[in-house]
Biotite code that builds the C-alpha atoms (Angstrom):
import biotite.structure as struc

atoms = struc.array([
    struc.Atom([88.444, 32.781, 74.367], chain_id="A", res_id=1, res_name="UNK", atom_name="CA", element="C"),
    struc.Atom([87.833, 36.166, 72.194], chain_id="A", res_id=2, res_name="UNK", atom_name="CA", element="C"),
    struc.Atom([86.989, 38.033, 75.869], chain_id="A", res_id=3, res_name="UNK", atom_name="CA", element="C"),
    struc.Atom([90.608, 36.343, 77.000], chain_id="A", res_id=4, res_name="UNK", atom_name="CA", element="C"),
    struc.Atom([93.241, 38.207, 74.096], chain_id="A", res_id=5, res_name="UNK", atom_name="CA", element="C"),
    struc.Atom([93.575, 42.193, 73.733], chain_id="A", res_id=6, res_name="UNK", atom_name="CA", element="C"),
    struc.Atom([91.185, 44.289, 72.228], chain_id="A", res_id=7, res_name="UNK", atom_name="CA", element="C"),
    struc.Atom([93.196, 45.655, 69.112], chain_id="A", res_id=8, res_name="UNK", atom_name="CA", element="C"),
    struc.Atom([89.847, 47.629, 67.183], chain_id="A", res_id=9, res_name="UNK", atom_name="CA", element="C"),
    struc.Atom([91.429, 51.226, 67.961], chain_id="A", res_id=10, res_name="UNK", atom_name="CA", element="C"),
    struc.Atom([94.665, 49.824, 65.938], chain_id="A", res_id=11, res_name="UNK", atom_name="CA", element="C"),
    struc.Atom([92.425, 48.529, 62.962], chain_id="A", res_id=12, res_name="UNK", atom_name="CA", element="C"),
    struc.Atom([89.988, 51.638, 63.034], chain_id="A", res_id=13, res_name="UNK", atom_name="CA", element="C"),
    struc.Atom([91.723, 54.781, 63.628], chain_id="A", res_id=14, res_name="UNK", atom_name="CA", element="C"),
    struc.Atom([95.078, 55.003, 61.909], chain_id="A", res_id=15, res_name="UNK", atom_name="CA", element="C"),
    struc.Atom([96.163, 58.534, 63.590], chain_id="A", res_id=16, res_name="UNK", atom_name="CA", element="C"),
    struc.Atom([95.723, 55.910, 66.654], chain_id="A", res_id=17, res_name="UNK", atom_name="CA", element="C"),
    struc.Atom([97.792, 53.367, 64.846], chain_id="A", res_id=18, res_name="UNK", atom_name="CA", element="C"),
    struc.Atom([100.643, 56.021, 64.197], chain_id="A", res_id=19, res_name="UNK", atom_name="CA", element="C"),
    struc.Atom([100.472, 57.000, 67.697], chain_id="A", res_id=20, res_name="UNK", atom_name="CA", element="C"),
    struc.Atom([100.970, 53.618, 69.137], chain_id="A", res_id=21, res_name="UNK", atom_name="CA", element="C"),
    struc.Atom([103.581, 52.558, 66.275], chain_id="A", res_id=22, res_name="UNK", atom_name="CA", element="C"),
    struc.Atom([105.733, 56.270, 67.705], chain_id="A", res_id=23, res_name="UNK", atom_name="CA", element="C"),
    struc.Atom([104.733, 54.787, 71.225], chain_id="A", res_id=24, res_name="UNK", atom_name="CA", element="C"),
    struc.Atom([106.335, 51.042, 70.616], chain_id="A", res_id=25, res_name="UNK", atom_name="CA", element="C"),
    struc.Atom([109.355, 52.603, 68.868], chain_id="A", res_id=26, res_name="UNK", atom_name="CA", element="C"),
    struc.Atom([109.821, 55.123, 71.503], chain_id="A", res_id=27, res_name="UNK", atom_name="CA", element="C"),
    struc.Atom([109.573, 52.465, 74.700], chain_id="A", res_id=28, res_name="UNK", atom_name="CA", element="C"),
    struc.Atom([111.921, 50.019, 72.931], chain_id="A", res_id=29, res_name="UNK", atom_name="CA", element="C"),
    struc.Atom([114.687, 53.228, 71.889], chain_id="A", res_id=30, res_name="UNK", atom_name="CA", element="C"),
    struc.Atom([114.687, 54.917, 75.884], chain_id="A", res_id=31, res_name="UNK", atom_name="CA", element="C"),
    struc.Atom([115.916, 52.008, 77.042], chain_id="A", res_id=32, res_name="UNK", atom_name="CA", element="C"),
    struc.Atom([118.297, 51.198, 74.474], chain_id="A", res_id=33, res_name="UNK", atom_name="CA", element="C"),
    struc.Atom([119.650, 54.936, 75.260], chain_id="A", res_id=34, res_name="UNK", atom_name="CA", element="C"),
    struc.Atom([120.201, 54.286, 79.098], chain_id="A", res_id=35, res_name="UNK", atom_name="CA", element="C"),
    struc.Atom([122.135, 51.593, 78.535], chain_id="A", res_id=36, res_name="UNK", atom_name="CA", element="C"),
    struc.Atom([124.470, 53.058, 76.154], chain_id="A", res_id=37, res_name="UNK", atom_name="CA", element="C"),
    struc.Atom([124.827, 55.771, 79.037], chain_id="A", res_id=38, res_name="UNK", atom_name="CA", element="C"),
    struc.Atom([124.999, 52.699, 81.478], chain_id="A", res_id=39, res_name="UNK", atom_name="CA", element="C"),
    struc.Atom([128.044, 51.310, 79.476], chain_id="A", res_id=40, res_name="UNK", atom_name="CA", element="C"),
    struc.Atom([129.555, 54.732, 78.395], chain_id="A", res_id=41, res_name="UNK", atom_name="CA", element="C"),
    struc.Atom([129.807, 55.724, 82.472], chain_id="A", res_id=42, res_name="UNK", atom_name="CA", element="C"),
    struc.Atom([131.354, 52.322, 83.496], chain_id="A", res_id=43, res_name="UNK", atom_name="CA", element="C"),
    struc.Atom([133.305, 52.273, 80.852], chain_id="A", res_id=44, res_name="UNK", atom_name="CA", element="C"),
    struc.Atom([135.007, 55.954, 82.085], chain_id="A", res_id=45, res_name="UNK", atom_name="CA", element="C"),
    struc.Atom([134.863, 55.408, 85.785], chain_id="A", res_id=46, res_name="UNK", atom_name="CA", element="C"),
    struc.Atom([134.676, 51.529, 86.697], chain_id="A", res_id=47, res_name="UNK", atom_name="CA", element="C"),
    struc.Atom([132.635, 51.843, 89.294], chain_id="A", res_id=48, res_name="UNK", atom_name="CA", element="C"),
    struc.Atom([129.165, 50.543, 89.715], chain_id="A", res_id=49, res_name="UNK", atom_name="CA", element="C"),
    struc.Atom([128.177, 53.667, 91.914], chain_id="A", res_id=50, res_name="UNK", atom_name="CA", element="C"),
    struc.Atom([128.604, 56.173, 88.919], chain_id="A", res_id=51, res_name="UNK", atom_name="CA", element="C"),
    struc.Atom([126.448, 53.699, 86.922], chain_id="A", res_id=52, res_name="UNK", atom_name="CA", element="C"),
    struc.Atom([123.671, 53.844, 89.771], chain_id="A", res_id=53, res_name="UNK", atom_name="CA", element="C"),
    struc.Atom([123.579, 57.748, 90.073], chain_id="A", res_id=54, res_name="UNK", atom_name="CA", element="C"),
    struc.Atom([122.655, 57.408, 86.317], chain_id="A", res_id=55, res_name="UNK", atom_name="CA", element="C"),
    struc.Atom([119.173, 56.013, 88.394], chain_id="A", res_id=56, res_name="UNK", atom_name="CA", element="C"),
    struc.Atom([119.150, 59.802, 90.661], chain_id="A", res_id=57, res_name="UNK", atom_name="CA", element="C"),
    struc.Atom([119.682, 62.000, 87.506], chain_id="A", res_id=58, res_name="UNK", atom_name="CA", element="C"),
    struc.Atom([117.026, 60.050, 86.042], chain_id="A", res_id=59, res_name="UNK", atom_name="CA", element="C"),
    struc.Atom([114.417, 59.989, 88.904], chain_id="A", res_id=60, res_name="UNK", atom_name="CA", element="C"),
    struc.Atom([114.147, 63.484, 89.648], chain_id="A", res_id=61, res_name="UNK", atom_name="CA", element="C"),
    struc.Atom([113.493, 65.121, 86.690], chain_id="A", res_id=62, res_name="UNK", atom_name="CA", element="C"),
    struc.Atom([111.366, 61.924, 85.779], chain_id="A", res_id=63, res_name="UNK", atom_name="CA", element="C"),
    struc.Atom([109.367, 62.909, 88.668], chain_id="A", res_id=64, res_name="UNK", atom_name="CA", element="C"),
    struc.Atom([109.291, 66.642, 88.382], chain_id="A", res_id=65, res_name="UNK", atom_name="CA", element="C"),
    struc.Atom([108.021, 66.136, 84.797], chain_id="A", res_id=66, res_name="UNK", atom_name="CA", element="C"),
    struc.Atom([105.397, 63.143, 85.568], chain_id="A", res_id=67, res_name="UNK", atom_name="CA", element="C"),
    struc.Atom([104.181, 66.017, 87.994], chain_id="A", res_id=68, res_name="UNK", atom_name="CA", element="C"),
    struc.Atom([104.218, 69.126, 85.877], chain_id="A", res_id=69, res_name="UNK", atom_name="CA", element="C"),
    struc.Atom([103.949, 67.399, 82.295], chain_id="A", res_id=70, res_name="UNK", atom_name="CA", element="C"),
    struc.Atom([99.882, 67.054, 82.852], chain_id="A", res_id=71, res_name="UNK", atom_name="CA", element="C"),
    struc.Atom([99.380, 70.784, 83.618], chain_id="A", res_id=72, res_name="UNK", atom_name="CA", element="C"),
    struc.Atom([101.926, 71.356, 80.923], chain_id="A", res_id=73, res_name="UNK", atom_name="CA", element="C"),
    struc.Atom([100.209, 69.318, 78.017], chain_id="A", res_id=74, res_name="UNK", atom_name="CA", element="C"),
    struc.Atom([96.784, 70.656, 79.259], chain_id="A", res_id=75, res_name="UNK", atom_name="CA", element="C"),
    struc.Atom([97.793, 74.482, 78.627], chain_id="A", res_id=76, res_name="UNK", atom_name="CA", element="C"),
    struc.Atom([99.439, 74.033, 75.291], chain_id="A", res_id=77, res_name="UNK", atom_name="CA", element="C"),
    struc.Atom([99.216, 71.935, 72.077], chain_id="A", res_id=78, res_name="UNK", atom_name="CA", element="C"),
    struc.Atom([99.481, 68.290, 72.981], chain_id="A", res_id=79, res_name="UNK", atom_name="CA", element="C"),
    struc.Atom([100.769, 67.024, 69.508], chain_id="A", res_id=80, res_name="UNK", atom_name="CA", element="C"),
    struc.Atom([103.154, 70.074, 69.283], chain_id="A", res_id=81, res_name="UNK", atom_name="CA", element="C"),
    struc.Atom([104.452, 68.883, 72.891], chain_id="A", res_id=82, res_name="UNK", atom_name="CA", element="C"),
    struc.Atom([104.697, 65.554, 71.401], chain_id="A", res_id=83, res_name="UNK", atom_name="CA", element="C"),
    struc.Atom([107.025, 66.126, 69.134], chain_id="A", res_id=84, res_name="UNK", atom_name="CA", element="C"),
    struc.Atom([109.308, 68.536, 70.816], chain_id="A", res_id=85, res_name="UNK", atom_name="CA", element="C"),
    struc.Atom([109.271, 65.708, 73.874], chain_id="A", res_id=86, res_name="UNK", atom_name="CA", element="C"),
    struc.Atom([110.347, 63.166, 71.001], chain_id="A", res_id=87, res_name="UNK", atom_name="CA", element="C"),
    struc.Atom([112.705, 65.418, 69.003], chain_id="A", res_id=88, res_name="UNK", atom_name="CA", element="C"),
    struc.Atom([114.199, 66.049, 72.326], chain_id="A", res_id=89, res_name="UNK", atom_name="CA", element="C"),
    struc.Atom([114.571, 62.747, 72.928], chain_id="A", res_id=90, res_name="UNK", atom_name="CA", element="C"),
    struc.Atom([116.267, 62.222, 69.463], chain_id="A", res_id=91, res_name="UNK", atom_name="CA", element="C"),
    struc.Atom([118.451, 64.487, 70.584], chain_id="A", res_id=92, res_name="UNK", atom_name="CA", element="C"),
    struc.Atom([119.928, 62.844, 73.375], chain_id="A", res_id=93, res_name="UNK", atom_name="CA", element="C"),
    struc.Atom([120.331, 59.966, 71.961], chain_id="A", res_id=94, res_name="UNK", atom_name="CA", element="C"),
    struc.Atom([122.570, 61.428, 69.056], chain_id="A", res_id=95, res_name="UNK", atom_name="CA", element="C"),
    struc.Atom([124.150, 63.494, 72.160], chain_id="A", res_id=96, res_name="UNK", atom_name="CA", element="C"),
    struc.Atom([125.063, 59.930, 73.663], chain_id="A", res_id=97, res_name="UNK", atom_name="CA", element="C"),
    struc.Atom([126.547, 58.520, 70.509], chain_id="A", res_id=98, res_name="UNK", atom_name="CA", element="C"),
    struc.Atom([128.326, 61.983, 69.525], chain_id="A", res_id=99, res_name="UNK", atom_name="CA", element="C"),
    struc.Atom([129.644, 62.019, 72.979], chain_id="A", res_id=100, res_name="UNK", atom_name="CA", element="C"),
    struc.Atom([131.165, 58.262, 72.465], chain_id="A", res_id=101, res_name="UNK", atom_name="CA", element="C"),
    struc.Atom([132.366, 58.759, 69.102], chain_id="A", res_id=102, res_name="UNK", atom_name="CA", element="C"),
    struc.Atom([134.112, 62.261, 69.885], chain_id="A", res_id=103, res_name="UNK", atom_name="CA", element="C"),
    struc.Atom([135.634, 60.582, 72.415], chain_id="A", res_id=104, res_name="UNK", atom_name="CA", element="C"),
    struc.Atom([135.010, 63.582, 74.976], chain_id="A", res_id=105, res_name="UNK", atom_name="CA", element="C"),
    struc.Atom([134.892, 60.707, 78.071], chain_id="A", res_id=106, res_name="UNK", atom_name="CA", element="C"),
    struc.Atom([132.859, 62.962, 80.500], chain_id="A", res_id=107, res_name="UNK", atom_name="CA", element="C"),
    struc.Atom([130.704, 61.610, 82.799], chain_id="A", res_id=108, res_name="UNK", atom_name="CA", element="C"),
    struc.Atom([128.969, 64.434, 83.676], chain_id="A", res_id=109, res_name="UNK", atom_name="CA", element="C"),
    struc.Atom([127.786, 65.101, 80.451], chain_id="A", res_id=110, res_name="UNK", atom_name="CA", element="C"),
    struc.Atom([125.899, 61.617, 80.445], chain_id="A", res_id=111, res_name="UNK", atom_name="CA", element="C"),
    struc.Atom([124.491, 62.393, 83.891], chain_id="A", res_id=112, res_name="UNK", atom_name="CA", element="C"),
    struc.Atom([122.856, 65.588, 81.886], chain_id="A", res_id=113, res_name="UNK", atom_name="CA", element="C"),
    struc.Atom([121.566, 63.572, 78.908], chain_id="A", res_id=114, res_name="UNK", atom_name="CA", element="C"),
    struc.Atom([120.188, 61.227, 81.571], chain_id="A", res_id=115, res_name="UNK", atom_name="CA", element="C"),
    struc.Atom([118.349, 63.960, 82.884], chain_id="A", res_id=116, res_name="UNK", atom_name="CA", element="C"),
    struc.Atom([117.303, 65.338, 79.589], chain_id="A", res_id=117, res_name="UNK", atom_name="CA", element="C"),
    struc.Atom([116.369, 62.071, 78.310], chain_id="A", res_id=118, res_name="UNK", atom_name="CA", element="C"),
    struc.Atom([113.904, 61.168, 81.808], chain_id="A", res_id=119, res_name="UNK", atom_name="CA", element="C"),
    struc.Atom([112.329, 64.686, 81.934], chain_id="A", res_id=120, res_name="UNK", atom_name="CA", element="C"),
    struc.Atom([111.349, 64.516, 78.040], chain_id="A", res_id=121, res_name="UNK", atom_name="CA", element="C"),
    struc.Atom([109.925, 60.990, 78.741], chain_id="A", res_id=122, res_name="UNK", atom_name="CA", element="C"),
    struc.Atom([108.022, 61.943, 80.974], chain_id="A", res_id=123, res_name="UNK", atom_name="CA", element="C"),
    struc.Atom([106.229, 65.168, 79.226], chain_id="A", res_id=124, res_name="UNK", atom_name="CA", element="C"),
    struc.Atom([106.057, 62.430, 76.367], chain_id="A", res_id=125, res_name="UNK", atom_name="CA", element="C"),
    struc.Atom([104.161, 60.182, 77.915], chain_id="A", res_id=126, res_name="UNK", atom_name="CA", element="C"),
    struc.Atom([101.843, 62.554, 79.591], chain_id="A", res_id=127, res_name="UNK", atom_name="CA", element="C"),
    struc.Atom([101.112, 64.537, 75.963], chain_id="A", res_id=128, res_name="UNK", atom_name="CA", element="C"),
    struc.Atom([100.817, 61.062, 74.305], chain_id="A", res_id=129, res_name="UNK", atom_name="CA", element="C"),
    struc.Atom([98.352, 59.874, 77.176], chain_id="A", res_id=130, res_name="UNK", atom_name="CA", element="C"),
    struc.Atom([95.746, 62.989, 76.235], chain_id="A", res_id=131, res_name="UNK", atom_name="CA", element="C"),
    struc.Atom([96.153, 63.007, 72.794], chain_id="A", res_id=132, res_name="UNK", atom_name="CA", element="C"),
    struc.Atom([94.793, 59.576, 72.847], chain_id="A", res_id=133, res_name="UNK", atom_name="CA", element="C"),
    struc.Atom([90.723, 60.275, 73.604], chain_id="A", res_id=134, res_name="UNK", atom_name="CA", element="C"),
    struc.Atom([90.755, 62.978, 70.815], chain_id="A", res_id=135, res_name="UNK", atom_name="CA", element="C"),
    struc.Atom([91.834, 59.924, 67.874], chain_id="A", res_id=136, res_name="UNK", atom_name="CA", element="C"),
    struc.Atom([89.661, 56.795, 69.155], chain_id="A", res_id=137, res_name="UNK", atom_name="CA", element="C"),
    struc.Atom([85.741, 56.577, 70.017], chain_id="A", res_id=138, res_name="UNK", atom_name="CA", element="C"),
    struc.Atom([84.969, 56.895, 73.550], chain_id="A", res_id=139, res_name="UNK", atom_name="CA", element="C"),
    struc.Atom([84.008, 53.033, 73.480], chain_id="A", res_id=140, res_name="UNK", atom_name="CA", element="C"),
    struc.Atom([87.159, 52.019, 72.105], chain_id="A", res_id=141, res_name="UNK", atom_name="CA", element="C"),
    struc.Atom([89.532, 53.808, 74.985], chain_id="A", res_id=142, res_name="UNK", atom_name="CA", element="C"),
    struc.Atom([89.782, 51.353, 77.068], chain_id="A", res_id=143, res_name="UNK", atom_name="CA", element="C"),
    struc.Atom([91.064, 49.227, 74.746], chain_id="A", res_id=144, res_name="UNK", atom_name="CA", element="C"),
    struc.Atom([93.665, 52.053, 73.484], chain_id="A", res_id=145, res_name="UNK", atom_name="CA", element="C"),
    struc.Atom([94.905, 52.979, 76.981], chain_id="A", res_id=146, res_name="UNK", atom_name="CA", element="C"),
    struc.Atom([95.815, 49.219, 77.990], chain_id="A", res_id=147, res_name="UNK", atom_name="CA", element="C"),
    struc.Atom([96.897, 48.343, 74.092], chain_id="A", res_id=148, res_name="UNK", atom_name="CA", element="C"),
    struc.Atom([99.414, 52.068, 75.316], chain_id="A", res_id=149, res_name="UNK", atom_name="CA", element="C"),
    struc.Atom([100.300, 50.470, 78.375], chain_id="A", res_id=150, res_name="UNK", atom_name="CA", element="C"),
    struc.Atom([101.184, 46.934, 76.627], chain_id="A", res_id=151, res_name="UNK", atom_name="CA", element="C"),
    struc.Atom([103.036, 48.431, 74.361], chain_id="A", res_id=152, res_name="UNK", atom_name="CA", element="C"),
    struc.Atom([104.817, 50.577, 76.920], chain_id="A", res_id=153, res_name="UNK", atom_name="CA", element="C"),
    struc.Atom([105.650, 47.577, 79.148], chain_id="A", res_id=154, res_name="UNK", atom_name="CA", element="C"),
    struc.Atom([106.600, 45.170, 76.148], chain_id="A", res_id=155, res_name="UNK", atom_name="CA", element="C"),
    struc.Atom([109.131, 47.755, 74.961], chain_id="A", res_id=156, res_name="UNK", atom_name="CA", element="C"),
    struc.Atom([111.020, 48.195, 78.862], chain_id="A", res_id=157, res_name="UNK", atom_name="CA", element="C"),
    struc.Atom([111.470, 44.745, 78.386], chain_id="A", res_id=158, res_name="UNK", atom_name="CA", element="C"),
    struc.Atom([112.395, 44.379, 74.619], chain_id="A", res_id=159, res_name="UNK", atom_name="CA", element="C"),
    struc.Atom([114.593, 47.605, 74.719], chain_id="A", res_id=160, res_name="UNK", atom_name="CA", element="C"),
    struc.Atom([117.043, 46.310, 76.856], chain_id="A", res_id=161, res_name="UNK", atom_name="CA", element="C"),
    struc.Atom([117.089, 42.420, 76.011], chain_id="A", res_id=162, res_name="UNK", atom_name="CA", element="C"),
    struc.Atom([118.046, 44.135, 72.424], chain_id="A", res_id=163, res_name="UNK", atom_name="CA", element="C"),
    struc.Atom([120.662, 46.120, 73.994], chain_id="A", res_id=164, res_name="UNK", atom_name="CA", element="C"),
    struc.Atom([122.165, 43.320, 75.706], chain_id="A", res_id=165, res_name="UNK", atom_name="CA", element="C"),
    struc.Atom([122.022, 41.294, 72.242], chain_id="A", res_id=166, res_name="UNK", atom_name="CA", element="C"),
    struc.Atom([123.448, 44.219, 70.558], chain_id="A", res_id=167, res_name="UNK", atom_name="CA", element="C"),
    struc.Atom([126.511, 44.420, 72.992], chain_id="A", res_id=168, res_name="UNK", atom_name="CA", element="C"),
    struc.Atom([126.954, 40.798, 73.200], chain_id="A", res_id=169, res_name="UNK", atom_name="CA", element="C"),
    struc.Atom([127.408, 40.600, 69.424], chain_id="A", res_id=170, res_name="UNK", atom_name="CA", element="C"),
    struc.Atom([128.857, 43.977, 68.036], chain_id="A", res_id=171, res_name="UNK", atom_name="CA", element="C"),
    struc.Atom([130.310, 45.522, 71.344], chain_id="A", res_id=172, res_name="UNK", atom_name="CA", element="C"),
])
């Protein structure tokens, strides 16, 4: 039965591991929290479910530029250092989401342009997260970090937006 559940040793045995994955979880449950604030936000201006779905294009293309370049990126300069400026970034547009709603400033555009913001730092994120990981577990135990990363990844694209839709069901 042991051989059937998740390996969680790199979670009890290296805490810089532990932080990492507990940034990771936060970070996959937040992103998608974000997009649909920008979902809402763009229907809410325009009505129309075809400016909601070109949220999807901004967010592909620089998703895919940076899932392409974000490697050679976090291989040439300090992973952790990329990191953070991937997370801060991604801070960033989320307070650039909320400022935007709060201001009032009702452009679309300007959530198509977080969108984009918010997909290319995602992506560098992942990939500096991804090779940070073999320098803070044993090489026996990566495995087990890599899929407990990709759990947590997956668990959050589901949990983000089930919260979301919770959180507009009940406060708006």
């Amino acid at each position: 039965m042991r051989k059937l559940l998740v390996d969680i040793t790199p979670l009890r045995e290296s805490p810089p591991y532990r932080r990492l994955w507990t940034g990771m979880a936060l970070s996959a449950i937040g992103a998608p929290l974000t997009l649909v604030a920008m979902s809402l936000q763009v229907y809410a201006l325009t009505q129309s479910t075809f400016a909601v779905g070109m949220i999807g294009v901004f967010s592909l293309v620089p998703l895919i530029v940076a899932g392409l370049y974000g490697g050679s990126i976090v291989d040439a300069h300090d992973r952790r250092k990329i990191a953070i400026l991937a997370s801060i970034v991604l801070w960033a547009v989320t307070i650039g989401v909320a400022a935007q709603a709060w201001l009032q400033l009702d452009q679309t555009w300007l959530l198509y342009v977080f969108a984009a913001i918010q997909s290319a730092a995602m992506g560098i994120n992942q990939a500096a997260r991804s090779a940070i990981i073999p320098r803070l577990v044993r090489p026996e135990l990566l495995s087990a970090s890599n899929a407990l990363s990709m759990i947590v990844f997956g668990a959050g694209m589901s949990i983000g937006p089930l919260l979301a839709g919770f959180l507009v069901a009940s406060v708006g």
